[in-house]
C-alpha positions as CSV (number, residue, x, y, z in Angstrom):
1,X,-75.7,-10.8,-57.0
2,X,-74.7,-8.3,-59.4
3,X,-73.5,-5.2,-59.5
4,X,-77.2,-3.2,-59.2
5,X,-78.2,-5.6,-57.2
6,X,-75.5,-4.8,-54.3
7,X,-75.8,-1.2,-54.3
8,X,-78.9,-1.3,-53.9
9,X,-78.6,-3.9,-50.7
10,X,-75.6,-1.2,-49.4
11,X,-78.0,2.2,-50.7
12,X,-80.6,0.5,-48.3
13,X,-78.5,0.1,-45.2
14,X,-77.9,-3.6,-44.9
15,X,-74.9,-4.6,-45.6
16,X,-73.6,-8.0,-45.7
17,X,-70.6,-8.9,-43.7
18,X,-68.0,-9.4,-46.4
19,X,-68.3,-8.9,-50.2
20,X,-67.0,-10.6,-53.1
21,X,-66.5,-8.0,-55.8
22,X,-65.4,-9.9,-58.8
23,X,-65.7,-9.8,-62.9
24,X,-64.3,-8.3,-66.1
25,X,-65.1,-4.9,-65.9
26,X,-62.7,-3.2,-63.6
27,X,-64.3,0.0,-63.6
28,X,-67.0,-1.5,-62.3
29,X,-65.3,-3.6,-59.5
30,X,-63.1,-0.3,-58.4
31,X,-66.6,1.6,-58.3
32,X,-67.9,-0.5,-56.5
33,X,-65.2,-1.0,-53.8
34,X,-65.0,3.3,-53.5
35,X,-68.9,2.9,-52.6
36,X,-68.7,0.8,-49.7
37,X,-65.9,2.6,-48.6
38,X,-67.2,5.7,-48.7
39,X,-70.3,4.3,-47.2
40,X,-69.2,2.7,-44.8
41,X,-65.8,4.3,-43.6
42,X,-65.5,8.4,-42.5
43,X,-63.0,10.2,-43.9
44,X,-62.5,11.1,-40.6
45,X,-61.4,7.5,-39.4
46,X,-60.3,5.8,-42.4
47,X,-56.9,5.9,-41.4
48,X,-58.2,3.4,-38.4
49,X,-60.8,2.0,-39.9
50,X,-59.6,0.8,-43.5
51,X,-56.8,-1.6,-44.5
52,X,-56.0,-2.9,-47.7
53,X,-54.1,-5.6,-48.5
54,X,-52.3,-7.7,-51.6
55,X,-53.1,-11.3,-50.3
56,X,-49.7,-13.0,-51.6
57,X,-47.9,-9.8,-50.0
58,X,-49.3,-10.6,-46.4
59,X,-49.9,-14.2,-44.5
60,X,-53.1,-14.7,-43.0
61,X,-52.4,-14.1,-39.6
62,X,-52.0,-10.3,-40.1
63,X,-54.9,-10.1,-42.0
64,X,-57.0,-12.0,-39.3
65,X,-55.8,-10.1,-36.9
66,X,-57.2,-6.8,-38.9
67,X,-60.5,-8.6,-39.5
68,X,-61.2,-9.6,-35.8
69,X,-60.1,-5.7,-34.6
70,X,-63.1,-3.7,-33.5
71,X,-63.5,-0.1,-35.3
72,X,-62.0,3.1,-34.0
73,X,-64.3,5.9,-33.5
74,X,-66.6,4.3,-35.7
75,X,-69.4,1.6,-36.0
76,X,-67.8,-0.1,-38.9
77,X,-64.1,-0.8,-40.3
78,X,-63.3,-2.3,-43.9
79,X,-60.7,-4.8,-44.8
80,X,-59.3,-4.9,-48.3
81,X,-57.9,-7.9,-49.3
């Protein structure tokens, strides 16, 4: 999928479960990542519902713990890894 491809998928209100934003341009990748945030996540919640993570600064437990956690005041929560 590219890049127009998956706005448009998120701009039409089904989202996938998880996303793999990947590629050269990272303009395009951080774009990309603010717009399902921002979707996605209130402002209002973000401080329960998003987490991001460096993957070799964290073992997988923590971040599976995150993943399974249900959202806070919110339908949805996002994981950054």
């Amino acid at each position: 999928m590219n890049y127009t491809d998956a706005l448009r998928t998120i701009k039409n209100g089904k989202p996938y479960l998880v996303y793999a934003v990947m590629g050269n341009e990272d303009y395009l990748k951080a774009k990309a990542i603010d717009y399902l945030v921002n979707r996605y996540v209130s402002k209002d919640t973000r401080d329960f519902n998003f987490d991001v993570f460096r993957a070799e600064d964290v073992n997988f437990p923590t971040i599976y713990e995150r993943l399974i956690s249900f959202p806070m005041m919110s339908e949805k929560r996002c994981v950054l890894i």
